[in-house]
C-alpha positions, 0 to 999 in steps of 0.5 A: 192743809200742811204735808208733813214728814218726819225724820225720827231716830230709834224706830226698831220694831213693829210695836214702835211703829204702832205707838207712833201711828197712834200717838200722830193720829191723837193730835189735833188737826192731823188728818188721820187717814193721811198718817203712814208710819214708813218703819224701814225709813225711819219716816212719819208722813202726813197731812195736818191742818195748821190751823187747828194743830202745829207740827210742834204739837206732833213732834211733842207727842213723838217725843213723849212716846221715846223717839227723837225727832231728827228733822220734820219738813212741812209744805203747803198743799 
């Protein structure tokens, strides 16, 4: 399992906030109760298995909803 978070540009409203938790939580391996969308911060936290998806995987689904990610750090837990 991999902790992961992931500095995004362009998230200015509510609704933003929801396509993001939705988009993350429909990529393989990501754990979906670990998914908090950090609105005033800019920030996507959460655990995903590496085996199963990657972050490019998670990345891409944000960006095909319109936000660009600036930086994603993933550690091992």
């Amino acid at each position: 399992m991999h902790k992961a978070t992931i500095q995004l540009e362009g998230l200015s409203c509510p609704s933003c906030q929801q396509k993001i938790d939705k988009a993350v939580k429909s990529v393989n391996g990501v754990d979906k109760d670990s998914v908090k969308v950090l609105f005033n911060s800019g920030k996507v936290k959460l655990n995903f298995d590496s085996g199963v998806g990657s972050i490019e995987d998670i990345e891409k689904a944000i960006t095909v909803q319109g936000y660009e990610v600036l930086k994603s750090q993933v550690k091992a837990i």
